[in-house]
C-alpha positions in Angstrom: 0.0 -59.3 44.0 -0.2 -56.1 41.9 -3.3 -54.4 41.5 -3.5 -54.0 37.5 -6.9 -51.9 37.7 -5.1 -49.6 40.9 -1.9 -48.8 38.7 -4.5 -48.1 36.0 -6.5 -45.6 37.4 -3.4 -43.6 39.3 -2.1 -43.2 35.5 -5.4 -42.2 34.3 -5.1 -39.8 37.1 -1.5 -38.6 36.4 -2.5 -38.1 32.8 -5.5 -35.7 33.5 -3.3 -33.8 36.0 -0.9 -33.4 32.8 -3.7 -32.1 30.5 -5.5 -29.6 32.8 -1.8 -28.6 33.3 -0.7 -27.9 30.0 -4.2 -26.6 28.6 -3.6 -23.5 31.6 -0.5 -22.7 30.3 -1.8 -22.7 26.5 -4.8 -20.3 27.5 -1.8 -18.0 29.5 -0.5 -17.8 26.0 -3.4 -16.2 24.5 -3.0 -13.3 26.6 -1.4 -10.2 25.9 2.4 -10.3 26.7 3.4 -7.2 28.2 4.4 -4.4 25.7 2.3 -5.7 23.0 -0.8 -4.9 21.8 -0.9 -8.3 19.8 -2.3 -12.0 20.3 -0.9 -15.1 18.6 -3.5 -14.4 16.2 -2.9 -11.2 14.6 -6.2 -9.1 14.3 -7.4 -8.9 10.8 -6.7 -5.5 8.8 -8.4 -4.4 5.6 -5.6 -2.8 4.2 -8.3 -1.0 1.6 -9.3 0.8 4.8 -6.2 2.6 4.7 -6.2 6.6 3.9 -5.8 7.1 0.0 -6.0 11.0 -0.5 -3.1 12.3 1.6 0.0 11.8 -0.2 3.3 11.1 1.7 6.2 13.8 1.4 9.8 13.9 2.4 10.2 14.5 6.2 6.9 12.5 7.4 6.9 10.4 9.6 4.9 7.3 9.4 3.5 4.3 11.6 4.8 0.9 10.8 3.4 -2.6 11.4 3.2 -5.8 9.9 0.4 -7.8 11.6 1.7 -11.4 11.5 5.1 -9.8 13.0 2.6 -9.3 16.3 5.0 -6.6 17.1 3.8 -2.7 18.1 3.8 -0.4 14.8 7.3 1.5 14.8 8.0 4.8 13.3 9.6 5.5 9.8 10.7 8.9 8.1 10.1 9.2 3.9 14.0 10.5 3.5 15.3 13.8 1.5 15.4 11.2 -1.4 11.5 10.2 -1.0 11.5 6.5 0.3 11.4 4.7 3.2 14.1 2.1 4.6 11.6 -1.2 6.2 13.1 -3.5 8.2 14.3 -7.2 6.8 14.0 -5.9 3.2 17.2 -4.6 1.6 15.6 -2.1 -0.6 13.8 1.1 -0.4 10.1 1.5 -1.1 9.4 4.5 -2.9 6.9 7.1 -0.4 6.7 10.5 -1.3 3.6 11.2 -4.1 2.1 8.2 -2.7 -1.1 7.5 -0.5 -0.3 5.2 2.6 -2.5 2.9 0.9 -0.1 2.6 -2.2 2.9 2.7 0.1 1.3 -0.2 2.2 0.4 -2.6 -0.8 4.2 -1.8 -2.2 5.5 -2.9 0.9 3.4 -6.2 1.0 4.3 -7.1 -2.4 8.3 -6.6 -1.6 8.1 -8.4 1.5 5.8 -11.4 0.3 8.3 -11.7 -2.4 11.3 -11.8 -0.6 10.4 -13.1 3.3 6.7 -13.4 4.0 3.9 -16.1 2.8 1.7 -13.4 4.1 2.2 -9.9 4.8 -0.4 -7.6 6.2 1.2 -4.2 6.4 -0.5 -0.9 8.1 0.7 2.3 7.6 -0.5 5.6 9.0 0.9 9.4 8.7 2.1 10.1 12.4 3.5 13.3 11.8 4.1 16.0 8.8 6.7 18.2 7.9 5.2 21.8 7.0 7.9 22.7 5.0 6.8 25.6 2.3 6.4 23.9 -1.1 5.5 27.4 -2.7 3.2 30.3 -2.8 0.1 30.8 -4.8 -1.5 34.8 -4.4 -5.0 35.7 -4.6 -6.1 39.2 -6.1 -9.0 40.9 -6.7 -12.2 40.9 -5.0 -11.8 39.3 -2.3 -11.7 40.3 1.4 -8.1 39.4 2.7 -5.9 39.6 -0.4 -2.5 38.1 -0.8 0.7 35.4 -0.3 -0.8 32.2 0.4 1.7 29.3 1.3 1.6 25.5 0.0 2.4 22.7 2.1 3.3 19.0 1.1 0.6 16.3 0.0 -2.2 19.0 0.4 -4.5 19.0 -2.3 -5.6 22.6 -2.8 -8.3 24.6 -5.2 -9.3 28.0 -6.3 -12.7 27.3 -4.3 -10.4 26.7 -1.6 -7.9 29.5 -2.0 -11.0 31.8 -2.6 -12.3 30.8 0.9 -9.2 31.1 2.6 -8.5 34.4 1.2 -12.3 35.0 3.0 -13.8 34.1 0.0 -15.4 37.1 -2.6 -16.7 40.6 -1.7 -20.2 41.7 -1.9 -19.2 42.9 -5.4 -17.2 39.7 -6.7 -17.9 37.8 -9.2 -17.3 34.1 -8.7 -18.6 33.2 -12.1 -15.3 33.8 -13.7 -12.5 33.5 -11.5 -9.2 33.4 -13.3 -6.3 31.6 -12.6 -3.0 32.5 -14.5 -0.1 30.1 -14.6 3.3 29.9 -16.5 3.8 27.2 -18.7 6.6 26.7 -20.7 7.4 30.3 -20.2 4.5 31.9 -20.7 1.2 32.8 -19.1 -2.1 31.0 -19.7 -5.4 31.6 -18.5 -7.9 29.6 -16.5 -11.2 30.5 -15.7 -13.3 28.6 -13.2 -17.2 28.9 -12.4 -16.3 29.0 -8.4 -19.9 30.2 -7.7 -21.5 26.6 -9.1 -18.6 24.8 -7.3 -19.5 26.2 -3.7 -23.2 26.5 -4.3 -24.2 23.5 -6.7 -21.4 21.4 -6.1 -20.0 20.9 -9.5 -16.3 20.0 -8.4 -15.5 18.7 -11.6 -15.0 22.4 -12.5 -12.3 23.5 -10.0 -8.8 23.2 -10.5 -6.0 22.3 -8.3 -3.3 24.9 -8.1 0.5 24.9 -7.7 3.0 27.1 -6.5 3.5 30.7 -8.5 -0.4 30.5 -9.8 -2.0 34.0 -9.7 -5.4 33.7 -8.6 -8.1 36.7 -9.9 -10.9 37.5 -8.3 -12.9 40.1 -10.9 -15.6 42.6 -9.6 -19.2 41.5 -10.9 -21.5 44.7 -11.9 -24.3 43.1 -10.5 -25.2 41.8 -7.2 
């Protein structure tokens, strides 16, 4: 005669076998597979956190990754044309003037439009091109006069020209700095109170410069 409560208990038996089997495999999952960095559960990414201030130029290179792709960030170049070609969308994203911030939140956009629910883009500068945008020169009263060269997505002053000219001479006079720059074919005049930007802080009073500016220290008659 069959034993109803013995066949019962061996499949009870059998079935917790199965489970404990199966949940070791799931938690083998939830490690990293080799050559990722990435869990089934992407790690979450504020992508306000990214840098805003540096602005892309042609030639850079830039890390790539979207988060719920759970792949390693791969490496894009902005093109002689200023964009960036991203995988799985047929467009390009426009790059150079822009922050990687800007550039991230474009791409998310493009992509949640077109192939994601959800899209959670990083994108970091890996590596610049110092090509020579222009020169700037610096006269006057300061202690190494000259060329000064310009390079991509740098943001760049008169304070900052100033100090990297060595910044004024014991007889300089930083009150009235002038900067002299051709627009629409003629010459215009600046002049910025460099001594309350380095000493006071006022940086609403500098001014950014761009290539062919002429830079004027003047001498101060007292110290």
């Amino acid at each position: 005669m069959i034993n109803i409560k013995k066949i019962v208990g061996m499949a009870a038996a059998c079935l917790l076998t199965f489970s404990l089997w199966t949940g070791a495999i799931n938690a083998a999952d939830e490690t990293p597979v080799k050559g990722t960095n990435q869990f089934k559960t992407p790690p979450a990414l504020d992508m306000n956190t990214l840098d805003n201030l540096q602005k892309l130029q042609k030639g850079y290179t830039v890390n790539y990754q979207v988060f719920e792709d759970r792949d390693l960030p791969i490496e894009l170049t902005v093109t002689d044309s200023g964009d960036l070609v991203i995988p799985y969308y047929e467009g390009l994203i426009k790059a150079a003037g822009k922050t990687c911030r800007e550039v991230a939140f474009d791409i998310k956009r493009e992509l949640e439009r077109t192939h994601y629910k959800r899209a959670t883009v990083r994108v970091s500068v890996s590596s610049i091109a110092y090509t020579n945008t222009g020169t700037i020169t610096v006269q006057g009263y300061v202690k190494t006069p000259g060329l000064q060269q310009l390079l991509p997505g740098e943001i760049y002053t008169v304070t900052m020209a100033i100090a990297k000219a060595g910044g004024g001479t014991d007889f300089a006079n930083l009150k009235k700095v002038q900067l002299t720059r051709i627009i629409d074919g003629e010459p215009k005049n600046f002049y910025i109170n460099v001594k309350d930007v380095q000493e006071k802080g006022k940086l609403d009073l500098d001014m950014d410069v761009k290539a062919g500016d002429l830079i004027y220290v003047p001498q101060s008659y007292f110290r």
